[in-house]
KEROKE-935656 format. One record per residue (C-alpha): x, y, z; chain; residue in three letters. Coordinates in steps of 0.2 Angstrom, whole numbers, m for minus. Layout:
<rs>
<<X; Y; Z>; A; ala>
...
</rs>
This chain:
<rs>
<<495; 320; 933>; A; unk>
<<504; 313; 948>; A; unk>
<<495; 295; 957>; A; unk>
<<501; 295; 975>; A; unk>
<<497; 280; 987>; A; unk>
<<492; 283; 1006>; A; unk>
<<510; 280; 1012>; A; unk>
<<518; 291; 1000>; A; unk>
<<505; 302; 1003>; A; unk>
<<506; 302; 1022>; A; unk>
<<528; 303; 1021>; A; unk>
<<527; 314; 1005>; A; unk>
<<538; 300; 997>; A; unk>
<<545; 301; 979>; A; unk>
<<532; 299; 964>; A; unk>
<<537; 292; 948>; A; unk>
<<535; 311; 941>; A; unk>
<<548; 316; 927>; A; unk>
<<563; 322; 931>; A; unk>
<<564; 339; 923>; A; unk>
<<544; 343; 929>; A; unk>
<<546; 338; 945>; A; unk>
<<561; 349; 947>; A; unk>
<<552; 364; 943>; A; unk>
<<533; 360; 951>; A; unk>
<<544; 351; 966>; A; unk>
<<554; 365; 968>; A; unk>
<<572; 356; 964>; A; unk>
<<565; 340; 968>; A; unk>
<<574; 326; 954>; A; unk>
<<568; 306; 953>; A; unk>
<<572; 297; 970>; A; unk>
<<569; 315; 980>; A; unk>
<<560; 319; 994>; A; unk>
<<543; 329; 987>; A; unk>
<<536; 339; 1000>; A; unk>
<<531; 353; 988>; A; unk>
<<520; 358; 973>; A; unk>
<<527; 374; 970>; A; unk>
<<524; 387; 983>; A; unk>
<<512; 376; 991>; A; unk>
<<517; 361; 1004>; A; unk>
<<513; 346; 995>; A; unk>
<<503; 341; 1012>; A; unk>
<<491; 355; 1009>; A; unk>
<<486; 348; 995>; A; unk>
<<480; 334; 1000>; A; unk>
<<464; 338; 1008>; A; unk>
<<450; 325; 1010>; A; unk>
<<434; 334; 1003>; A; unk>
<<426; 335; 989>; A; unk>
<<423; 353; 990>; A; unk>
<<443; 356; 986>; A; unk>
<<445; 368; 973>; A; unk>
<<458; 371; 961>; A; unk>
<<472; 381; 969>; A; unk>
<<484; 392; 960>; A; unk>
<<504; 385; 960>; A; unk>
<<517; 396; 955>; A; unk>
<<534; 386; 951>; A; unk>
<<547; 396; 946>; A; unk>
<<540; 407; 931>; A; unk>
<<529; 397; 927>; A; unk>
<<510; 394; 933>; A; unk>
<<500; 380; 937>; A; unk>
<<480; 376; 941>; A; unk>
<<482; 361; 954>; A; unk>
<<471; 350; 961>; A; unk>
<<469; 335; 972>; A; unk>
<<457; 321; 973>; A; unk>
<<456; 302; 983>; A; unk>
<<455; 289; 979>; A; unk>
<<443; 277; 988>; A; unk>
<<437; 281; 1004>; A; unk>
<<437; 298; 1008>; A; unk>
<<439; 299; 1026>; A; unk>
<<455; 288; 1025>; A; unk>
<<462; 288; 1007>; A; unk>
<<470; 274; 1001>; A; unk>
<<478; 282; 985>; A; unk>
<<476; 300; 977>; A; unk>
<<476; 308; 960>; A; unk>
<<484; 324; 959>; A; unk>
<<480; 334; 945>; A; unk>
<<490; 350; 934>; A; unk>
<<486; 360; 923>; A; unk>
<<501; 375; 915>; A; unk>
<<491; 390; 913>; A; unk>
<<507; 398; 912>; A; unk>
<<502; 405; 894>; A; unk>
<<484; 407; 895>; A; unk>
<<490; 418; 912>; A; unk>
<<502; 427; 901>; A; unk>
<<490; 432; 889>; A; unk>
<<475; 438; 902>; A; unk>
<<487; 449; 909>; A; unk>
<<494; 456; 893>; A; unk>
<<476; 460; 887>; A; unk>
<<469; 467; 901>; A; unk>
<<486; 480; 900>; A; unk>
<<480; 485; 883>; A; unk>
<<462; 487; 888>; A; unk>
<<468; 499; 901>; A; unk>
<<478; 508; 890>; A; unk>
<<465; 511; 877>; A; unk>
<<453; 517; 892>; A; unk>
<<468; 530; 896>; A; unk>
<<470; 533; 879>; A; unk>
<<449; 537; 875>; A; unk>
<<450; 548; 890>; A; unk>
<<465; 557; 884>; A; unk>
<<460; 560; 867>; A; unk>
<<445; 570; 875>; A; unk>
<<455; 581; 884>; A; unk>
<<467; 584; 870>; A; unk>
<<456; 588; 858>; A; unk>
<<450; 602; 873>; A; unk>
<<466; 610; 874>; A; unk>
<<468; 610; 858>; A; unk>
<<456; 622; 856>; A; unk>
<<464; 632; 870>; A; unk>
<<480; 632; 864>; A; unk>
<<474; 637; 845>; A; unk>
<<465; 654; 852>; A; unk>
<<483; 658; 862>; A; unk>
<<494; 653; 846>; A; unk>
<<486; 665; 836>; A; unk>
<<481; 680; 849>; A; unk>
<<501; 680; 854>; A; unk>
<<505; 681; 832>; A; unk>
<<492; 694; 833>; A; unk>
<<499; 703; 846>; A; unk>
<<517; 701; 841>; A; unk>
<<513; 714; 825>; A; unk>
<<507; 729; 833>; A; unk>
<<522; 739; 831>; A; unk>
<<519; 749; 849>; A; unk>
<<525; 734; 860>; A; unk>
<<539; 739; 872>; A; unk>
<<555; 728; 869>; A; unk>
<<549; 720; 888>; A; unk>
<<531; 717; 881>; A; unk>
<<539; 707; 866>; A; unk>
<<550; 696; 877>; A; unk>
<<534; 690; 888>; A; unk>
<<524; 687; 872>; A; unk>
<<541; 676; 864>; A; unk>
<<540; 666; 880>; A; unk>
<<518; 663; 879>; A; unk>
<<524; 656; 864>; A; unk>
<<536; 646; 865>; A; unk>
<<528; 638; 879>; A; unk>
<<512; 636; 869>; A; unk>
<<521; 626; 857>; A; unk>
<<527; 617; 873>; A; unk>
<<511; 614; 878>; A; unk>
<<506; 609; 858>; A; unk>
<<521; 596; 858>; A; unk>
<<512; 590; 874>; A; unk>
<<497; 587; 866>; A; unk>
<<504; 579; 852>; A; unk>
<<511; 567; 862>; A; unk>
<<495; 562; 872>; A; unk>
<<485; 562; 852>; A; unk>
<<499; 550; 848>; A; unk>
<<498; 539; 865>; A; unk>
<<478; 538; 861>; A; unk>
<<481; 533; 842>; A; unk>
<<472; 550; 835>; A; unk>
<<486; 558; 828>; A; unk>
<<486; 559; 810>; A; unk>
<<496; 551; 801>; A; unk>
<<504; 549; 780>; A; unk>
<<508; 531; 780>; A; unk>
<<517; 525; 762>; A; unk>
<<528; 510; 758>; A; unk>
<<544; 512; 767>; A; unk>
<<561; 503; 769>; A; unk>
<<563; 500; 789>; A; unk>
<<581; 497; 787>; A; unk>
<<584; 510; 780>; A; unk>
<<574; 524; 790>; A; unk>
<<585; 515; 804>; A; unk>
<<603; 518; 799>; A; unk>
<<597; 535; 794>; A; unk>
<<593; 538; 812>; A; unk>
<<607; 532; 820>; A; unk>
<<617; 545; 811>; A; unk>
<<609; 557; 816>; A; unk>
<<611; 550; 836>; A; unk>
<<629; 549; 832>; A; unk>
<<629; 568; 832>; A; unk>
<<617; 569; 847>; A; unk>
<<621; 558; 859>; A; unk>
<<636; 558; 871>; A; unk>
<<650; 551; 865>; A; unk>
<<653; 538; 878>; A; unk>
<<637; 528; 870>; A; unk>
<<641; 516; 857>; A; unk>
<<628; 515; 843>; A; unk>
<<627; 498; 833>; A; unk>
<<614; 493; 818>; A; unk>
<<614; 474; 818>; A; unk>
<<601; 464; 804>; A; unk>
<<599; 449; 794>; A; unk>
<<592; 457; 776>; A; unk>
<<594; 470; 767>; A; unk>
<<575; 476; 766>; A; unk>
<<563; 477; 777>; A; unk>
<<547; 486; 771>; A; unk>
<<534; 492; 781>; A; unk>
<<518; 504; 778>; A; unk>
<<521; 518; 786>; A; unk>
<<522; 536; 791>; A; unk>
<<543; 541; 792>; A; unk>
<<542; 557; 805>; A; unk>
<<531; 546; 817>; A; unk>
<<543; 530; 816>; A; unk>
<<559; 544; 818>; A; unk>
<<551; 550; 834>; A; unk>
<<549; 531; 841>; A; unk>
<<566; 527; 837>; A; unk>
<<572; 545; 843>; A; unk>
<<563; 543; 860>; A; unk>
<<568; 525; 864>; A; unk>
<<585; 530; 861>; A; unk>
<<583; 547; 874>; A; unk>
<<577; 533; 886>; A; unk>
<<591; 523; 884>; A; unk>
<<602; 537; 885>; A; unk>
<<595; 542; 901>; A; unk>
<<596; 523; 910>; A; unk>
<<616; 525; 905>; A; unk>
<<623; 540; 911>; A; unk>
<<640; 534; 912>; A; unk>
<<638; 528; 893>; A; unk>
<<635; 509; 888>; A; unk>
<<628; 501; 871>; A; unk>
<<613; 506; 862>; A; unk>
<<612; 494; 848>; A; unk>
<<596; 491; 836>; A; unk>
<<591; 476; 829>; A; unk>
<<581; 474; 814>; A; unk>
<<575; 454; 809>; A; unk>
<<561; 447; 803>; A; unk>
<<545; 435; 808>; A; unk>
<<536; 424; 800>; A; unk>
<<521; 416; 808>; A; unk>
<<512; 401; 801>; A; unk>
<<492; 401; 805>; A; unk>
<<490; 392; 823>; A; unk>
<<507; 395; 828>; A; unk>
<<509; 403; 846>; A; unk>
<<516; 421; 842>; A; unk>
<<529; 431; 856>; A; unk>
<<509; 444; 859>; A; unk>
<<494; 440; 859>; A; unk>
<<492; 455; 845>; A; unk>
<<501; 448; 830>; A; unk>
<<492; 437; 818>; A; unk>
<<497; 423; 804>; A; unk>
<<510; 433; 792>; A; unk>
<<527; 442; 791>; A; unk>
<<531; 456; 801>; A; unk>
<<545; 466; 805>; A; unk>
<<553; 465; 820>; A; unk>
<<564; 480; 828>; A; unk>
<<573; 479; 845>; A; unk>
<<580; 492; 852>; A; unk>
<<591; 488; 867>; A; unk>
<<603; 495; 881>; A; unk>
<<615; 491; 894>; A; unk>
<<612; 501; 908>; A; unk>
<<599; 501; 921>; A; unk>
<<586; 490; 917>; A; unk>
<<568; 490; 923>; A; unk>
<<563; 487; 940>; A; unk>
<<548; 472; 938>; A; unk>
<<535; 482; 949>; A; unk>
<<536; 496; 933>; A; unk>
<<537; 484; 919>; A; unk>
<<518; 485; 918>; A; unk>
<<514; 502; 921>; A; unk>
<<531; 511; 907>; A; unk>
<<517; 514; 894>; A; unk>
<<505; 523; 903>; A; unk>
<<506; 543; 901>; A; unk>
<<514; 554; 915>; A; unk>
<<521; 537; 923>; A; unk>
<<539; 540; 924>; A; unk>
<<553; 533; 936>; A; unk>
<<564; 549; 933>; A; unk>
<<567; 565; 945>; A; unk>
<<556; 580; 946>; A; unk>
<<558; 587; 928>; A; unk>
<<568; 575; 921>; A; unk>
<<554; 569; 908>; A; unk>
<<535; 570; 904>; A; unk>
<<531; 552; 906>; A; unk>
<<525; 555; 889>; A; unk>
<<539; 547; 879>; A; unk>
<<536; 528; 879>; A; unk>
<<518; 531; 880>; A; unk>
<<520; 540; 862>; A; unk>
<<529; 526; 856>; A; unk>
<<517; 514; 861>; A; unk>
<<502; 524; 853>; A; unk>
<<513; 526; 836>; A; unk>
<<515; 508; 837>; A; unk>
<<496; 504; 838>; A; unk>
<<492; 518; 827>; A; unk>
<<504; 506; 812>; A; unk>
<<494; 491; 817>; A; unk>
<<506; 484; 828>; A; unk>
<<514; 480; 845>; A; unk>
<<528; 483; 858>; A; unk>
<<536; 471; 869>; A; unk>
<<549; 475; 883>; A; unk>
<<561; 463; 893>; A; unk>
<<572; 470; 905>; A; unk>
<<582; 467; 922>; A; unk>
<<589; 477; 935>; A; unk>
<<607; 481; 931>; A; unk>
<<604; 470; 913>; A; unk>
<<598; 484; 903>; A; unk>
<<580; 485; 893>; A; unk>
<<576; 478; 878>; A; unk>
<<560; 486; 867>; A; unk>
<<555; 475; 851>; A; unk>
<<542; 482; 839>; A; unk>
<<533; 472; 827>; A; unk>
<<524; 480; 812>; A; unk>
<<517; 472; 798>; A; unk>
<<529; 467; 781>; A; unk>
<<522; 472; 766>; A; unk>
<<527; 465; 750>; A; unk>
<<531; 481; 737>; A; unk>
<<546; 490; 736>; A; unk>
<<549; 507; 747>; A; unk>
<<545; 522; 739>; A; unk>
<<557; 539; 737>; A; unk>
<<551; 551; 750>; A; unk>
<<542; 565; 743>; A; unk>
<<549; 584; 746>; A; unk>
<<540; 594; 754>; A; unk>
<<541; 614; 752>; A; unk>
<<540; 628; 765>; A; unk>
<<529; 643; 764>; A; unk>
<<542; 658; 766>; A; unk>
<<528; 673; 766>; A; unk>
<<510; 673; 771>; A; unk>
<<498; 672; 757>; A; unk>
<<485; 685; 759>; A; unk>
<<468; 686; 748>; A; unk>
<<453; 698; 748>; A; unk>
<<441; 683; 745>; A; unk>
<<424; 681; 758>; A; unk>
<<427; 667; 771>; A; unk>
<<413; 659; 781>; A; unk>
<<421; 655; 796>; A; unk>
<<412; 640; 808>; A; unk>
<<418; 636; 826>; A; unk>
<<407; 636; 842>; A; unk>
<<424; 641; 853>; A; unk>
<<421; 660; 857>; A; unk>
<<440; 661; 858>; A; unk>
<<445; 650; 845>; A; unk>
<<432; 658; 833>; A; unk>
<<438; 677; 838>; A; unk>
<<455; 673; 835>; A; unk>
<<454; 665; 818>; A; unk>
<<442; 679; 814>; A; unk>
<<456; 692; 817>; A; unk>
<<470; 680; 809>; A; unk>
<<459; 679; 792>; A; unk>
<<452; 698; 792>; A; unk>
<<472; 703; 796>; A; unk>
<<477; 693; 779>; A; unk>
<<465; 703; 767>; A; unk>
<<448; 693; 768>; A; unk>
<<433; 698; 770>; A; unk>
<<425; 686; 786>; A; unk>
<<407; 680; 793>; A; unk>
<<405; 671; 807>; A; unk>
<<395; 657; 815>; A; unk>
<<395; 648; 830>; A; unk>
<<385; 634; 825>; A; unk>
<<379; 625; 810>; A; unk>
<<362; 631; 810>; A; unk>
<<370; 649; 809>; A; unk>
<<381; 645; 796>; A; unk>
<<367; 642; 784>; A; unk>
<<358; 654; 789>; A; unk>
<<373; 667; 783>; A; unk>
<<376; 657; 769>; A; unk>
<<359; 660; 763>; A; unk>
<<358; 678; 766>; A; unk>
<<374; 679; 757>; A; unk>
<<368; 670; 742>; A; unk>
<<382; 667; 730>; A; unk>
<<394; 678; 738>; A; unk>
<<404; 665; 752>; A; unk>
<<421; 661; 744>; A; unk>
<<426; 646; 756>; A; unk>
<<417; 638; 771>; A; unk>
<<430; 637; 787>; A; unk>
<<424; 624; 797>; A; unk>
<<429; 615; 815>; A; unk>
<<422; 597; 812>; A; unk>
<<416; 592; 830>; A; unk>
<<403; 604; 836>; A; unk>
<<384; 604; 844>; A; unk>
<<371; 598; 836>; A; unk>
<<378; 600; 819>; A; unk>
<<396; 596; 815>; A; unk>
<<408; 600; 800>; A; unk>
<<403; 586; 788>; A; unk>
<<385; 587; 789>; A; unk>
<<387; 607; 787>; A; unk>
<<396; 604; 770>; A; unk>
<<382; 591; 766>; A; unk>
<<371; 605; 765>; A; unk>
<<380; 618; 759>; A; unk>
<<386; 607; 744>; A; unk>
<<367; 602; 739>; A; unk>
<<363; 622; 736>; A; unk>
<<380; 627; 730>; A; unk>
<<391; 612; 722>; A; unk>
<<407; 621; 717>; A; unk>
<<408; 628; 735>; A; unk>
<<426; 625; 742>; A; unk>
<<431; 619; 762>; A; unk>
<<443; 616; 775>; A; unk>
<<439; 608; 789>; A; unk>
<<448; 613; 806>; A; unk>
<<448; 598; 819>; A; unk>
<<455; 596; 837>; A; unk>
<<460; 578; 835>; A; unk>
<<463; 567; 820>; A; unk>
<<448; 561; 810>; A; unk>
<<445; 543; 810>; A; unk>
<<436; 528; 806>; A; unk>
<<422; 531; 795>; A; unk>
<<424; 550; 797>; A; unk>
<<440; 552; 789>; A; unk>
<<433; 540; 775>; A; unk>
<<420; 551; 773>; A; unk>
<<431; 568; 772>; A; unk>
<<443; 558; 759>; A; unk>
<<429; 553; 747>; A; unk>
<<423; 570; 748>; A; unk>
<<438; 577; 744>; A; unk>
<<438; 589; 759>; A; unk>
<<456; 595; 766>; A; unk>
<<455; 597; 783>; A; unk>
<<469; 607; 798>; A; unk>
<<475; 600; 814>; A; unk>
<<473; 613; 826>; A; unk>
<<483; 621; 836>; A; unk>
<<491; 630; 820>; A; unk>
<<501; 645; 816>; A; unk>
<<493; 659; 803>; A; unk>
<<507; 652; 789>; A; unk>
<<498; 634; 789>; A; unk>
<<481; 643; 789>; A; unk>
<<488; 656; 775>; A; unk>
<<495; 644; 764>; A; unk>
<<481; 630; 765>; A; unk>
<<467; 643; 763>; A; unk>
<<477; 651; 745>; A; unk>
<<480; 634; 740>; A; unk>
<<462; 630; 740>; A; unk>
<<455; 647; 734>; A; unk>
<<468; 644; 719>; A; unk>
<<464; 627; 714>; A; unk>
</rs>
């Protein structure tokens, strides 16, 4: 709070303000200095005499301020004034930072609907162009255009993966795993990737760093920061990741507003080239935004990141300057137990076929056609339904006979779940996979988990299909 008499008031005099302050809120003003300023504002303008004065906003430096004046005395000639400031700079801080995120999870709900649209789309032309590729009449010309529809539909599938990432509906196989670890790993593998004239460096200050989560997903944040980086330094520079960690005592201010009392992990991932212009700092998570050329990149890459992030209960912080490079740090949560060996996975070399009856569910026309020619071109026998309702219908002209129920879990009036509610009341041995657009969540994918339901992310190829379907029939 700074007291000013009417002469000091009228000649802007100096106050008895300390040094340090007054240097920053008066603009490089020091003890025995002239203060004409608070801030960006005249000091002169402050001191109006009405009671109907407001706070007014002061930014000083980077920091901000609420100001506000008031006389004392007389108000129509004032013989002293009290001058009151308040650093919002924080509080500032955070309000921009939440309403960043609540934007982003706008973007992201909205995505997740259109994803889980196209997933649809892109699952009827996966399997049409597989179908298509075994007839053994197609012209050499004829298999070429179908080797391009599919390639670009797994293109467009990547795509889609991306925005189910950005919207944290992606599925994920989270486990205890060493972060240190999973990096050195990776930046071996970007030493046989990325030009040579980029230096790679792993800097850290223990030994082990476990976090709960899913490896492939943390190997594409690390992968697509690195790309970026790469791209802001075309002539080379340094890449260097930095892996330390934070512990944050209840009521101490963290670095975001996300993070919560406890230890966490702390990743940065920094650069020397370009840097980040500010006007862009606030909008690099956002999907499509990209400050690269016309093909040059998706706009999809940091906005991945940022979904994978959330999706591990964490956050994502960037710093940067034009010219000084860019530096992304990631916090996710530490977890006390040590990291577990990563299971081997196996690969399906031919496609299991079966002779079994297949009650196949989806209110797609396309999608259910295709899936319906998949399964009958693999040996079993197929009924189809476009809706629940239909689907016990069949199953009860059937009796006994249905083998497996393949169901999409999202549909009118009747979805996946509640379908094998019913089915399971008249027939409890009866086996099902579920088929969904978007990753099941909340107390969806609880519910599927306790009922011991395997479900399939769509768009898949007629292996994944093949092989889940045998899997199950063979249990």
């Amino acid at each position: 709070m700074l007291l000013l008499d009417a002469e000091t008031a009228a000649s802007c005099r100096p106050t008895p303000w300390p040094s340090h302050d007054l240097a920053l809120i008066g603009g490089g003003a020091g003890v025995g200095d002239i203060l004409t300023h608070l801030g960006d504002h005249p000091l002169g303008e402050m001191l109006v005499p009405s009671r109907q004065q407001g706070w007014r906003q002061v930014q000083a430096a980077t920091r901000s301020f609420e100001a506000i004046a008031r006389p004392i005395g007389d108000a129509s000639a004032p013989a002293n004034w009290v001058v009151v400031l308040n650093d919002v700079t924080y509080a500032r801080q955070q309000q921009r930072y939440q309403q960043a995120q609540e934007r982003l999870a706008s973007v992201g709900q909205m995505a997740a609907g259109i994803a889980h649209d196209f997933n649809n789309i892109m699952g009827a032309i996966v399997l049409y162009s597989e179908l298509l590729g075994k007839a053994q009449e197609l012209a050499e010309r004829s298999k070429h255009y179908l080797g391009v529809i599919r390639q670009q539909a797994d293109h467009a599938a990547n795509l889609i993966r991306q925005i189910l990432d950005f919207s944290r509906r992606a599925p994920m196989q989270r486990a205890p795993l060493d972060l240190l670890s999973l990096t050195k790993e990776m930046v071996k593998l970007l030493e046989r990737t990325l030009p040579e004239s980029i230096r790679l460096a792993v800097k850290y200050d223990q030994r082990e760093v476990i976090v709960h989560g899913d490896p492939t997903r943390l190997q594409q944040v690390l992968m697509n920061l690195a790309l970026n980086a790469r791209d802001a330094m075309p002539d080379g520079g340094q890449l260097t990741f930095s892996l330390t960690t934070l512990t944050l005592a209840p009521g101490q201010t963290p670095p975001l507003p996300d993070l919560g009392p406890g230890r966490w992990g702390c990743l940065t991932v920094s650069d020397s080239g370009a840097g980040i212009a500010p006007e862009h700092l606030a909008h690099i998570f956002e999907p499509f935004f990209t400050t690269k050329g016309p093909g040059k990149g998706s706009g999809l890459g940091l906005a991945q990141v940022y979904g994978i992030v959330k999706q591990h209960d964490g956050a994502i912080d960037v710093s940067s300057k034009p010219g000084a490079g860019a530096a992304f740090t990631i916090y996710l949560p530490h977890v006390n137990i040590p990291a577990l060996a990563e299971a081997q996975g196996s690969t399906v070399a031919t496609l299991p076929s079966g002779t079994e009856t297949i009650l196949l569910v989806e209110d797609n026309v396309a999608t259910r056609e295709a899936i319906g020619e998949s399964l009958a071109g693999l040996g079993y026998r197929v009924f189809s339904a476009a809706t629940g309702a239909e689907a016990l219908a069949l199953f009860d002209a059937q009796g006994q006979g249905i083998d497996l129920v393949l169901s999409d879990l999202v549909m009118p009036e009747m979805g996946g779940l509640e379908l094998f509610r019913r089915l399971r009341a008249q027939a409890p041995a009866l086996k099902m996979l579920i088929m969904t657009g978007h990753a099941p969540e909340g107390d969806i994918y609880g519910d599927l988990r306790q009922a011991g339901i395997p479900w399939l992310q769509k768009p898949f190829a007629i292996a994944d299909l093949a092989a889940r379907l045998r899997t199950l029939l063979d249990r």
